[in-house]
C-alpha distance (Angstrom), angle and dihedral (degrees) to the residues before:
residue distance angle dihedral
X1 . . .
X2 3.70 . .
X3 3.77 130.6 .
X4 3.31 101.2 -86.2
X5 3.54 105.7 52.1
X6 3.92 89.0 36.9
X7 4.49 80.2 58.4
X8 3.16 86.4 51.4
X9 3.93 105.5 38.2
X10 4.16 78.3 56.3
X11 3.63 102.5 52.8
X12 3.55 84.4 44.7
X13 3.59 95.8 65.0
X14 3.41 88.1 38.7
X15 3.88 84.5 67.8
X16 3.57 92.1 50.2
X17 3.76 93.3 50.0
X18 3.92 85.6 63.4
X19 3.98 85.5 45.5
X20 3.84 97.8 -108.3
X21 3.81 126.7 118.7
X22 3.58 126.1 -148.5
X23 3.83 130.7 155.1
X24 3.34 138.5 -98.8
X25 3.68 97.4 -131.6
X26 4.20 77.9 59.3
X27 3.58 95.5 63.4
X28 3.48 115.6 96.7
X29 3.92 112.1 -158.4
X30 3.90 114.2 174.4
X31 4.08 126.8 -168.8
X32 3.69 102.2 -110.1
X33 4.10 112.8 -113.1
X34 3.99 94.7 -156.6
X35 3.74 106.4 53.7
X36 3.92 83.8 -155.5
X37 3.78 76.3 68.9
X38 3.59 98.4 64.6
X39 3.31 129.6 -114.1
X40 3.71 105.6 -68.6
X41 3.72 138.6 14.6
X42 3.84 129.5 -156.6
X43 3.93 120.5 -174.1
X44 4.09 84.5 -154.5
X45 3.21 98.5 125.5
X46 4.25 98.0 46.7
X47 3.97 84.0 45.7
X48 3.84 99.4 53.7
X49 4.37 99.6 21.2
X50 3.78 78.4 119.7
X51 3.86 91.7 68.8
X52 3.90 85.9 60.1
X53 3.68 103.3 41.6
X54 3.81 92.8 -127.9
X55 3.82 147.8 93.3
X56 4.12 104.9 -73.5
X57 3.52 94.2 -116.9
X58 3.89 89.4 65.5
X59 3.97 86.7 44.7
X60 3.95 85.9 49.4
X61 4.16 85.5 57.1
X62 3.77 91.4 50.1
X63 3.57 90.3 42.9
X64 3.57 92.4 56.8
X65 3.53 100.0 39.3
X66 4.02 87.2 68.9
X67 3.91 99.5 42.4
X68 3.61 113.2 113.2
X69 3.57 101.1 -119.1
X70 4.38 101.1 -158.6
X71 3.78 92.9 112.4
X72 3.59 105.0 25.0
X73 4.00 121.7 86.2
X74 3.74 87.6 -159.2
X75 3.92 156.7 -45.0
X76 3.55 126.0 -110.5
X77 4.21 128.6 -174.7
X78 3.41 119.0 -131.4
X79 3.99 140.5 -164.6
X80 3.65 106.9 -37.5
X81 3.58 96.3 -17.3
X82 3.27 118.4 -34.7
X83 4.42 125.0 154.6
X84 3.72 110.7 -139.5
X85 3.72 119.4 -177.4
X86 3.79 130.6 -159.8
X87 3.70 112.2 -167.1
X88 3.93 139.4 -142.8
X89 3.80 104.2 -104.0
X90 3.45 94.2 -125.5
X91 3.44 92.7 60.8
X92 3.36 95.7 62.8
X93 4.26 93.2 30.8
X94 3.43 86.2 69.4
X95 3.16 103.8 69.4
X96 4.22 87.1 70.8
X97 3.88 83.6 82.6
X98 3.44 106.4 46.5
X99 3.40 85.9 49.4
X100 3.94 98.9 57.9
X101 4.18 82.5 36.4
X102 4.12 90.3 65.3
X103 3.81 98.0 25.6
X104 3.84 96.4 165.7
X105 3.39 103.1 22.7
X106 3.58 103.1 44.5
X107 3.90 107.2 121.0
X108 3.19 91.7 31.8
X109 3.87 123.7 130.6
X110 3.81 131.0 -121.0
X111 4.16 114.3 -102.0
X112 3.54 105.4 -72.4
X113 4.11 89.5 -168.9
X114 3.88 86.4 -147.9
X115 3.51 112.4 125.1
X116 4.21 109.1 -141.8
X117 3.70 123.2 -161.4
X118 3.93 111.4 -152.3
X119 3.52 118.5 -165.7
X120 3.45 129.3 -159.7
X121 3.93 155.5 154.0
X122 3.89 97.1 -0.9
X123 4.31 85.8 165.8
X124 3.70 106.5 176.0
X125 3.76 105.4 -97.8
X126 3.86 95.0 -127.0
X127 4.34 89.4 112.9
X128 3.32 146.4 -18.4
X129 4.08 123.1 -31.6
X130 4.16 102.2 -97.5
X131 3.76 117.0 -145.7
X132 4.11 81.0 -101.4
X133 3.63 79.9 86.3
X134 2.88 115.6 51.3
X135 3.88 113.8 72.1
X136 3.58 81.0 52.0
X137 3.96 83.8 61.6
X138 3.78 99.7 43.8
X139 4.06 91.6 46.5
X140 4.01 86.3 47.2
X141 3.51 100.0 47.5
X142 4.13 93.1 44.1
X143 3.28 91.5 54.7
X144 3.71 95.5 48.6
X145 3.88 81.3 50.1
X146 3.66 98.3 45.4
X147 3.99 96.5 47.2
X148 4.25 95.8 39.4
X149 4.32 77.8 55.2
X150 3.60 93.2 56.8
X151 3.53 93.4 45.5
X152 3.84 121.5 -87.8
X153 3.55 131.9 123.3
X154 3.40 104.1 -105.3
X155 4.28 122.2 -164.9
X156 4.11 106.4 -178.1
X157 3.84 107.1 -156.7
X158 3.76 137.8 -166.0
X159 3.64 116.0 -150.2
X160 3.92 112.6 -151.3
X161 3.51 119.6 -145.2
X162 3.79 96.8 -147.1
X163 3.88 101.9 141.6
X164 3.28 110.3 64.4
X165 4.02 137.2 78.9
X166 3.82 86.9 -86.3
X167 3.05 86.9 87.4
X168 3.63 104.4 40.9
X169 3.55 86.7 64.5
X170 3.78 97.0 44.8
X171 4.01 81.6 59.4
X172 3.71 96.7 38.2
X173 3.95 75.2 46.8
X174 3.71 101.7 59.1
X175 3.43 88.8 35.8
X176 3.67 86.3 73.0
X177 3.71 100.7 51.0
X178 3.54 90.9 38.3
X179 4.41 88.0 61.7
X180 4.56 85.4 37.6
X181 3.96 88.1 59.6
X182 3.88 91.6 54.6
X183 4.04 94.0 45.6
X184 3.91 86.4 -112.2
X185 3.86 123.0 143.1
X186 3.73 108.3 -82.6
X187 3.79 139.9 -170.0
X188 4.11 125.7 -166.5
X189 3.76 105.6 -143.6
X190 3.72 110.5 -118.1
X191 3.77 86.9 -126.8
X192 4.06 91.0 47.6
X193 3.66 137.0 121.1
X194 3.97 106.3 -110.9
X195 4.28 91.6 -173.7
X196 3.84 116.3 130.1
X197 4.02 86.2 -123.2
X198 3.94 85.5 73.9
X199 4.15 90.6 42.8
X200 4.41 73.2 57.3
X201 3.62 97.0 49.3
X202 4.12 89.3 54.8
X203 3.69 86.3 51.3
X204 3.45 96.9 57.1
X205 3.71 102.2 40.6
X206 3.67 86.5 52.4
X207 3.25 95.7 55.9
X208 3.94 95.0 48.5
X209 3.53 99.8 36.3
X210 3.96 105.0 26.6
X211 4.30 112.3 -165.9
X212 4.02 86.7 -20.9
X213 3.24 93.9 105.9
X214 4.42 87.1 51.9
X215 3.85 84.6 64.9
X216 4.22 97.3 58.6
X217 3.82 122.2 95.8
X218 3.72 110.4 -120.5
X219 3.76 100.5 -98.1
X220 3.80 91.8 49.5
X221 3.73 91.1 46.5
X222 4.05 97.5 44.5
X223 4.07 78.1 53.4
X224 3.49 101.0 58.1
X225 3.57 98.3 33.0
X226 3.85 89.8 53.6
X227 3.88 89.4 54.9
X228 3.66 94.6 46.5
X229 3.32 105.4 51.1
X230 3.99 91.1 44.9
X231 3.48 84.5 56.6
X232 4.08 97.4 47.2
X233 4.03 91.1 45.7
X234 4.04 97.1 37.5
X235 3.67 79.4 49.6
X236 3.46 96.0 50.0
X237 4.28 91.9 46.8
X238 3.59 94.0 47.9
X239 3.95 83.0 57.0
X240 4.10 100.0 49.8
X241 3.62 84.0 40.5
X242 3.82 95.9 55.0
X243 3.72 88.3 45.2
X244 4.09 85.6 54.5
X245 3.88 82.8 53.8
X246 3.90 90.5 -108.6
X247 3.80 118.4 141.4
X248 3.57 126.4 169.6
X249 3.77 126.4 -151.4
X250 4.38 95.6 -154.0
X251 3.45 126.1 38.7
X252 4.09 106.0 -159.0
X253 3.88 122.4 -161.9
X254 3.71 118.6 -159.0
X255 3.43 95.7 -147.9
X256 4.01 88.4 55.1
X257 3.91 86.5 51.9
X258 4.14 93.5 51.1
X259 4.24 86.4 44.7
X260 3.79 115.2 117.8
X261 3.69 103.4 21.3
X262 3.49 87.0 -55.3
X263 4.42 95.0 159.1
X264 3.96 91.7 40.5
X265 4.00 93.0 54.6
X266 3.84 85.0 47.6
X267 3.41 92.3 57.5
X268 3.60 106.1 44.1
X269 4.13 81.4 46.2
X270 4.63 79.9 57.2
X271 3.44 99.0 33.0
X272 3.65 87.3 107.4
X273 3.60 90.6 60.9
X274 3.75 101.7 40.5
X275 3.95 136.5 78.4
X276 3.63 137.8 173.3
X277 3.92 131.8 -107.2
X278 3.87 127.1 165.3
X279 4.22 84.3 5.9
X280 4.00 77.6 -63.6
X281 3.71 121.4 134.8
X282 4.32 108.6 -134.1
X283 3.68 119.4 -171.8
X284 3.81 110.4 -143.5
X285 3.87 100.1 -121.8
X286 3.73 89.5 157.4
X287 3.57 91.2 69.3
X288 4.15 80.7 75.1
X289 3.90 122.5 3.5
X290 4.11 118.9 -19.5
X291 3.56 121.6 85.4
X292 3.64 96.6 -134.6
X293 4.23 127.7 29.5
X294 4.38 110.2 -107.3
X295 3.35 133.5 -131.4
X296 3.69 109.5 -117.1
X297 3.93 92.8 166.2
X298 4.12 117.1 44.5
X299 3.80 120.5 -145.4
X300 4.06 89.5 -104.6
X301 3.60 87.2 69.2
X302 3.92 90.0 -103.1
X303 3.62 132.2 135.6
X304 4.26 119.7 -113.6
X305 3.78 111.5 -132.9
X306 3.86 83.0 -106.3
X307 4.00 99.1 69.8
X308 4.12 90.3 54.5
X309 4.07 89.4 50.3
X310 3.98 94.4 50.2
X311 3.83 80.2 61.4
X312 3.67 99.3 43.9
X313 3.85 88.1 51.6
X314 4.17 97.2 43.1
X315 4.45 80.8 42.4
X316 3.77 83.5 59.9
X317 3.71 112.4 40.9
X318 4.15 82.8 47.7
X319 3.37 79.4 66.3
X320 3.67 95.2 75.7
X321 3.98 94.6 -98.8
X322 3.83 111.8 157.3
X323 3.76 88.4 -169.1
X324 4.19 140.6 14.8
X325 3.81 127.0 -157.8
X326 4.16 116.3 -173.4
X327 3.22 106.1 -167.3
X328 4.35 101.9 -153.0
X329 3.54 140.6 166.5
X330 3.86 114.8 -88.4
X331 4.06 90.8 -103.2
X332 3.89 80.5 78.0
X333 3.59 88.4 78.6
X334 3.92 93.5 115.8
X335 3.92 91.3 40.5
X336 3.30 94.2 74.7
X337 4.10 112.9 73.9
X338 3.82 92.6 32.6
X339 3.79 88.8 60.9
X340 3.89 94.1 43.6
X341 4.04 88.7 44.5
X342 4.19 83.9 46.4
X343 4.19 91.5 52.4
X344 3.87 88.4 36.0
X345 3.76 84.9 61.7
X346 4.04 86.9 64.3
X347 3.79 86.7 52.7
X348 3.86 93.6 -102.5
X349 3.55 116.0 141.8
X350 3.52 127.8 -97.2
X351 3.74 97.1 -112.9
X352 3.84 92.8 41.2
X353 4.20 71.0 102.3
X354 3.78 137.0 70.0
X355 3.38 124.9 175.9
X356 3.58 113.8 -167.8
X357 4.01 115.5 -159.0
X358 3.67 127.2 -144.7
X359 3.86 119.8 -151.1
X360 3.92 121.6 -149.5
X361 3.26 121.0 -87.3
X362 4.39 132.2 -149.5
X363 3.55 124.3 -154.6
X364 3.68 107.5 -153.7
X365 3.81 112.9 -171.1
X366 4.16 122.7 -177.2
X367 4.02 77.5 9.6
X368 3.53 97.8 -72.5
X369 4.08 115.4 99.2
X370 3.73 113.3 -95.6
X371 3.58 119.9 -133.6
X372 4.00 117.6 148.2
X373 3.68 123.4 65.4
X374 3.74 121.7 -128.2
X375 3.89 86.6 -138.5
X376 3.85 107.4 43.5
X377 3.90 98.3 18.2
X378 3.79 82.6 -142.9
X379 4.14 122.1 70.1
X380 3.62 121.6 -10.9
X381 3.82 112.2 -110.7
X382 3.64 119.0 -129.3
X383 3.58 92.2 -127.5
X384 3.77 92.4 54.7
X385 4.17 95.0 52.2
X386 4.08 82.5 49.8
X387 3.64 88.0 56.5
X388 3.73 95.0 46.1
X389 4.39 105.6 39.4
X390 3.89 89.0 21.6
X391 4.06 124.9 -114.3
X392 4.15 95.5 -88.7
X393 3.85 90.3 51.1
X394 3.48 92.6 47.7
X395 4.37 98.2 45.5
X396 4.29 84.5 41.8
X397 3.48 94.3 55.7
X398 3.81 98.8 35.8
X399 3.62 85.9 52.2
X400 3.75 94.8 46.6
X401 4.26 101.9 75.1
X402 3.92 116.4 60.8
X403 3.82 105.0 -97.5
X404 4.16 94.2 -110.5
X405 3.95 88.4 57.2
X406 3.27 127.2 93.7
X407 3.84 123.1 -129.6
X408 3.70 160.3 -157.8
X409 3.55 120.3 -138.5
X410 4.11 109.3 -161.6
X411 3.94 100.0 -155.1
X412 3.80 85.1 -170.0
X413 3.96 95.2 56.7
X414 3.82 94.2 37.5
X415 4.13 80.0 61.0
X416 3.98 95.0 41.5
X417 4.07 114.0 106.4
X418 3.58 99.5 -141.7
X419 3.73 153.5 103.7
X420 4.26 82.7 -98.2
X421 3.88 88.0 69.2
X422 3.82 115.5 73.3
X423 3.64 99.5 -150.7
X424 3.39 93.6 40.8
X425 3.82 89.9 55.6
X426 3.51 92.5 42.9
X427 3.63 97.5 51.2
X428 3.93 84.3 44.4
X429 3.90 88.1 64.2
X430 4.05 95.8 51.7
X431 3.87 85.8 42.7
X432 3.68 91.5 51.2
X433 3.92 98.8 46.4
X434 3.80 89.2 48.8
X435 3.86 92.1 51.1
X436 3.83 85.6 55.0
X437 3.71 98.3 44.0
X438 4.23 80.7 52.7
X439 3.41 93.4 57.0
X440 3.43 109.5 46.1
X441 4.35 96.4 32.1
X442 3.57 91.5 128.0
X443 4.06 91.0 66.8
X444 3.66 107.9 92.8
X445 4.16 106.4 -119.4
X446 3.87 115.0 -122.7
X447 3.72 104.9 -149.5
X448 4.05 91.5 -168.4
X449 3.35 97.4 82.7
X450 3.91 97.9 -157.9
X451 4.00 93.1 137.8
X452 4.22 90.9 57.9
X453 3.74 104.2 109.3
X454 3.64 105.1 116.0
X455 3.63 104.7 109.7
X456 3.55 99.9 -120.7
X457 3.67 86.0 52.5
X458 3.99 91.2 56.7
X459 3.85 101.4 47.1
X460 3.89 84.9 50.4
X461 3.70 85.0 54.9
X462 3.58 93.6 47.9
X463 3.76 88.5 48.1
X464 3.71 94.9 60.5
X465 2.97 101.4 51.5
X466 3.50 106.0 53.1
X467 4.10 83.2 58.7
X468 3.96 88.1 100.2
X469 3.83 90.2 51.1
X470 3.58 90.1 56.2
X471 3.17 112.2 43.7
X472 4.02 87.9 51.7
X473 3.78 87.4 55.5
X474 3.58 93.1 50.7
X475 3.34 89.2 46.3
X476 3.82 96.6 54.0
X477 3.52 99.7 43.0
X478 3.52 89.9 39.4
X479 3.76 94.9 -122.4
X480 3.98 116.9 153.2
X481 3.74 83.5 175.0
X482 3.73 94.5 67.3
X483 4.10 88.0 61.1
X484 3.95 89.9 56.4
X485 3.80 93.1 46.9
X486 3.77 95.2 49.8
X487 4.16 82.7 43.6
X488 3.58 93.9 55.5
X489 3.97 87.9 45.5
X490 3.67 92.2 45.7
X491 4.17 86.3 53.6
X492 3.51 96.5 51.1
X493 3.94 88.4 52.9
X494 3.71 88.7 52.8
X495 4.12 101.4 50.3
X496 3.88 85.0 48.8
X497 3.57 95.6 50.2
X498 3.70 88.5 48.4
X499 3.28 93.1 49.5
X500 3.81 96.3 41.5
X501 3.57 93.7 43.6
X502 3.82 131.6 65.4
X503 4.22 95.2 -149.1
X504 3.89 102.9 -176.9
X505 3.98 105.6 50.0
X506 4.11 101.5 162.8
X507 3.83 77.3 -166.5
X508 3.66 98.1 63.3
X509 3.90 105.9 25.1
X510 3.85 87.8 175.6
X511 3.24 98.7 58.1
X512 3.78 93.0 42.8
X513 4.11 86.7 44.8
X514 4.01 83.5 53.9
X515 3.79 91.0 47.2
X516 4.17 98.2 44.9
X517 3.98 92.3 49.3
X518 4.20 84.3 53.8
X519 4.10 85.7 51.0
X520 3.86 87.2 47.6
X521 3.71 96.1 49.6
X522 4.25 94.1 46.2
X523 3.76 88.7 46.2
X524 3.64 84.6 55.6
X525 3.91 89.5 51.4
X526 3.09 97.5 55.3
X527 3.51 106.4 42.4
X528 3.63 89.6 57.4
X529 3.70 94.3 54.7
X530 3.94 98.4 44.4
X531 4.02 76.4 54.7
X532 3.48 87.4 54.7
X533 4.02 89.3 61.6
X534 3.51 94.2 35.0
X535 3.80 90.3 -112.9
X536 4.05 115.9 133.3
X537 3.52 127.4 -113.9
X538 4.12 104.7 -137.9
X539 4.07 117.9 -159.6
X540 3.85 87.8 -155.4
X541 3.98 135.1 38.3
């Protein structure tokens, strides 16, 4: 148990002791900002004074009166009632073995044995991924990281869009090019994709399949060329993405979804819920959530995009999903109760759903925004700002800004080696405790801790060991940016103990032994939550 929830296990009991019972989860226990402050502060006894029918100071006395006192140097009352706690050091020193005990998985969360479906990306595969993209794909994948490291089962799913007239027109598309390289007479569909990925594509089927594809009647042709060039641009995503350090464990196809009448049984399953208007078919979402009843069948007889994705979404929770995350850009804003009203319908629960929304994001370079690419003179691919800012500068910084915020991405401080850039500087602090550890590995560590007392030396202890309290905040909240705040913190603890701090005495190997084991268990920290962004966590730079 760690010292938070053993603070608040105490205070607990305290509570009981005065024959009142109040959760945990209730108990508010902040890291103290003024170390003259103590170490901790709780506004318990403010929060709850109405349990004791007196001002909270008084409640703060009876409060403390009860607290068992075995790892706690003392209690002080603050302001108008609040609790603040200095601790033994070796209550908190401690925590420098555990930490070298778990190494990997400390932070990490007990089983959950809830199995979370995270989806994410799912860009039509008609060209290369865009930079659009790809916060959407850092945020996704973070999460996925964040919530499998506190304990659930997570499955991270692309959806592909492989039904609609997208992909007509990538055929019709390649078609085109396909005809251009053999000097034929050509025509670009209105509707087409013009990219030079597609001028690639034409290439390479005319090199495997030569005039074959001349000798096919249109509806074979449109067929095959619709399955190829899936194939060649999925191929192609699956390969930027990997390079991003995005993986996914379920690749789902649309037209796989829609297979064996799979829209018809959905409606009979809603026709209890549907009527027509106009020769429309509405769905009555405002029977639950929505604000206004969808279309889910058009006039012409054809399907919205909305119909296809109530079956996507039922396909996946019959699955055996406890939970689903989609992970969509911030136009989605409307998507969201019609789906939950649509699952709702199948008796799910309204928060069986989360949809996560991803604001825009502007890449300013030489401090003007950057929008052209050198390359393609149209959108800038994602693999093409990886190759110029690097992968961990892009994840950090995606990962940085709360998803529903918009944000600037400076290209030209994401590439900057200095204090100014936040992953650098993070990075900078693993790299730094490593170099130490190097140099003095022939002092034996002391995982005891008894000689840390310097002050620099207890905040970094107090920093930590908060790291499984954040990363189960982050992970219910859903909050990648709360990892990168408490990294930057956790950084700025570790340059001023290292400054502070004189590690490697050969005059006083204990204390140095003391001092290495605290540089073994922070490197440990924050290795595991760079991991948790995907970022690396260099031992040199």
């Amino acid at each position: 148990m760690d010292i938070l929830d053993s603070l608040k296990l105490n205070i607990q009991n305290s509570f009981k002791e005065l024959g009142f019972e109040v959760a945990t989860n209730d108990i508010i226990i902040e890291h103290s900002k003024d170390p003259t402050h103590g170490d901790y502060a709780s506004n318990c006894a403010m929060k709850f004074s109405r349990l004791f029918q007196t001002n909270p100071r008084a409640a703060a006395e009876k409060i403390i009166a009860n607290l068992d006192m075995s790892n706690i140097e003392k209690v002080e009352i603050a302001g108008p009632g609040f609790i603040n706690f200095y601790m033994k050091q070796d209550s908190l020193s401690k925590i420098v073995k555990e930490i070298i005990e778990k190494g990997d998985a400390f932070g990490a969360g007990a089983k959950k044995n809830k199995k979370i479906n995270v989806e994410f990306v799912s860009a039509n595969p008609t060209g290369l991924l865009h930079v659009g993209t790809a916060r959407g794909a850092a945020i996704g994948d973070c999460i996925s990281r964040i919530l499998a490291f506190n304990g659930y089962d997570i499955t991270k799913e692309y959806y592909i869009n492989d039904a609609g007239m997208q992909i007509t027109h990538l055929a019709e598309s390649i078609y085109a090019r396909y005809l251009q390289l053999q000097g034929l007479p050509f025509e670009l569909p209105d509707d087409g994709y013009h990219g030079e990925d597609v001028v690639e594509i034409a290439k390479q089927l005319l090199n495997e399949k030569g005039n074959a594809i001349l000798s096919m009647d249109e509806k074979e042709r449109i067929a095959f060329l619709k399955e190829y060039g899936i194939k060649v641009e999925l191929g192609r995503i699956v390969e930027h993405l990997k390079a991003f350090r995005v993986e996914f464990d379920v690749f789902s196809s649309e037209k796989a979804i829609r297979a064996d009448n799979a829209i018809e049984k959905e409606l009979d399953f809603l026709k209890e819920n549907t009527y027509e208007k106009d020769n429309a078919l509405y769905l009555k979402t405002t029977n639950y959530l929505d604000d206004k009843d969808r279309v889910i069948r058009k006039s012409d007889g054809d399907y919205t995009y909305f119909m296809p994705d109530i079956c996507y979404h039922v396909n996946k929770m019959s699955r055996g999903f406890d939970g689903l995350i989609d992970v969509l850009g911030a136009d989605h804003h409307g998507y969201i109760n019609r789906m939950k009203s649509a699952l709702m319908m199948h008796g799910y629960d309204k928060d069986v759903l989360h949809i996560e929304l991803i604001q825009m994001v502007r890449f300013i370079k030489d401090g003007a925004e950057f929008k052209a690419s050198k390359r393609s003179g149209d959108a800038i691919t994602l693999h093409e700002i990886c190759e110029e800012v690097g992968v961990d500068a892009m994840r950090y910084f995606f990962a940085m800004r709360a998803a529903s915020a918009h944000m600037d991405f400076d290209m030209d401080l994401a590439k900057e080696q200095s204090s100014n850039n936040p992953v650098y500087y993070a990075q900078y602090a693993h790299a730094r405790l490593c170099s130490v550890l190097e140099t003095g590995k022939d002092i034996s560590l002391d995982v005891s801790g008894s000689l840390l007392t310097d002050k620099s030396e207890i905040e970094l202890l107090k920093n930590i060991a908060k790291f499984p309290k954040v990363v189960e905040d982050a992970g219910v909240t859903e909050s990648p940016y709360k990892i990168t705040n408490y990294i930057h913190e956790l950084a700025e603890c570790v340059h001023s103990f290292y400054n502070c701090c004189h590690v490697i005495d050969r005059d006083n190997l204990q204390l140095s032994g003391n001092r290495l084991a605290l540089c073994k268990a922070t490197k440990i920290v924050i290795k595991n939550a760079l991991n948790l962004l995907g970022v690396s966590a260099p031992e040199h730079m």
